[in-house]
C-alpha positions as a Markdown table, in Angstrom:
| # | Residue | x | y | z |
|---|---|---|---|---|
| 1 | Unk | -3.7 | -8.8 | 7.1 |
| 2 | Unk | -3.1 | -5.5 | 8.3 |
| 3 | Unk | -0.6 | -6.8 | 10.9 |
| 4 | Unk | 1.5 | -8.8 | 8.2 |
| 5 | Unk | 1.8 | -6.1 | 6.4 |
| 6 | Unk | 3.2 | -3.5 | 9.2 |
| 7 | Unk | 5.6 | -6.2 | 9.9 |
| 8 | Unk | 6.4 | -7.1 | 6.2 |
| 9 | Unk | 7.2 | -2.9 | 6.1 |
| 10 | Unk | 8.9 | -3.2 | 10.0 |
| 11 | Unk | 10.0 | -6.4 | 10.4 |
| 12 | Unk | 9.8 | -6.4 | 14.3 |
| 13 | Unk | 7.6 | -4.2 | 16.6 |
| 14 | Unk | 6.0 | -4.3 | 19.9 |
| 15 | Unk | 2.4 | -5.3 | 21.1 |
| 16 | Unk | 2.2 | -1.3 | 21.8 |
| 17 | Unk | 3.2 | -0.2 | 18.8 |
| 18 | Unk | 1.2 | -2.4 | 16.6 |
| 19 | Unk | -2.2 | -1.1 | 18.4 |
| 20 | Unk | -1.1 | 2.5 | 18.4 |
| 21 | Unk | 0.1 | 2.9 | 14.7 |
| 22 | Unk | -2.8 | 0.1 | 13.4 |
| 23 | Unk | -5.6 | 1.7 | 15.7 |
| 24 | Unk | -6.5 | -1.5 | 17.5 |
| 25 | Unk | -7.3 | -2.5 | 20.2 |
| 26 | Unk | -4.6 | -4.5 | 22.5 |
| 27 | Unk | -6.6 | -7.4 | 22.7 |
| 28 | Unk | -7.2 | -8.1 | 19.1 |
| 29 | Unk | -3.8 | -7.5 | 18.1 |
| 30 | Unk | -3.1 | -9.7 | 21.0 |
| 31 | Unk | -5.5 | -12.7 | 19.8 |
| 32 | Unk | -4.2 | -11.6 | 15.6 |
| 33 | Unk | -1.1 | -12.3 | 16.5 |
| 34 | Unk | -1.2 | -15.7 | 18.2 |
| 35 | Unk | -3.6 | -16.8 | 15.1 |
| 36 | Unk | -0.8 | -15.8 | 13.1 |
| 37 | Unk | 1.9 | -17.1 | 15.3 |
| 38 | Unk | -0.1 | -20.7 | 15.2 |
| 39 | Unk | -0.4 | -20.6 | 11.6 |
| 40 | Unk | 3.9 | -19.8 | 11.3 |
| 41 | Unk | 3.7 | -16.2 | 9.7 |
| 42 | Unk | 5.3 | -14.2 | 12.9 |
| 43 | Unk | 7.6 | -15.0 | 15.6 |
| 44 | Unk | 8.0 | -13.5 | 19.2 |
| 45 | Unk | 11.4 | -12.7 | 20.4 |
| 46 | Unk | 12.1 | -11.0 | 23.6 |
| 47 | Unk | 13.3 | -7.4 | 24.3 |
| 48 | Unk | 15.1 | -5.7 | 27.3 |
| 49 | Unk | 14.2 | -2.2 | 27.8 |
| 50 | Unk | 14.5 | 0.1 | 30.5 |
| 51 | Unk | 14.9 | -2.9 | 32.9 |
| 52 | Unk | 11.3 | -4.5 | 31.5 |
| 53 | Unk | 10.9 | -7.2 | 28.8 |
| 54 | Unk | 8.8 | -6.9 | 25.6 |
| 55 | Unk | 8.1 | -9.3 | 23.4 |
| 56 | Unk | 8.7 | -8.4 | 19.9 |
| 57 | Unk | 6.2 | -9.6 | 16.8 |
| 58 | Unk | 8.7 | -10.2 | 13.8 |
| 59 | Unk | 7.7 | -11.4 | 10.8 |
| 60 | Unk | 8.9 | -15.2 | 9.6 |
| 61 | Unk | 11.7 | -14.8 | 7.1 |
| 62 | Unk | 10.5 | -17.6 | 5.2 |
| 63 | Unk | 7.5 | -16.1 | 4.5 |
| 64 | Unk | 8.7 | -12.5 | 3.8 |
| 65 | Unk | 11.0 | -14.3 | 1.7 |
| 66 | Unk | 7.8 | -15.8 | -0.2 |
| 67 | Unk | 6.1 | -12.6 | 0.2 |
| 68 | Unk | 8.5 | -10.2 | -2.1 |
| 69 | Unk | 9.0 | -13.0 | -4.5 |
């Protein structure tokens, strides 16, 4: 819950952000968010930075959508 709720606030962040700002560990945000991914709450999309990809965990807008309603 903790992680739909950053992203409901963020929309979009990275695997590092996530476990630095929530105080997790990699690894469980890691297995949160494919639960979540499996269940259709998040998305990954891909980021180039500094000649590196990251994959991005944003939120579904269908389900922010039912979220703020």
């Amino acid at each position: 819950m903790l992680i739909l709720t950053y992203l409901a606030r963020h929309t979009c962040a990275t695997l590092e952000e996530l476990s630095k700002d929530l105080y997790l560990s990699k690894s469980a945000v890691l297995s949160a968010c494919s639960r979540l991914k499996s269940k259709g709450y998040i998305t990954y999309k891909w980021l180039r930075s500094e000649g590196k990809r990251k994959r991005l965990y944003c939120i579904n807008t269908s389900f922010l959508k039912e979220i703020k309603s």
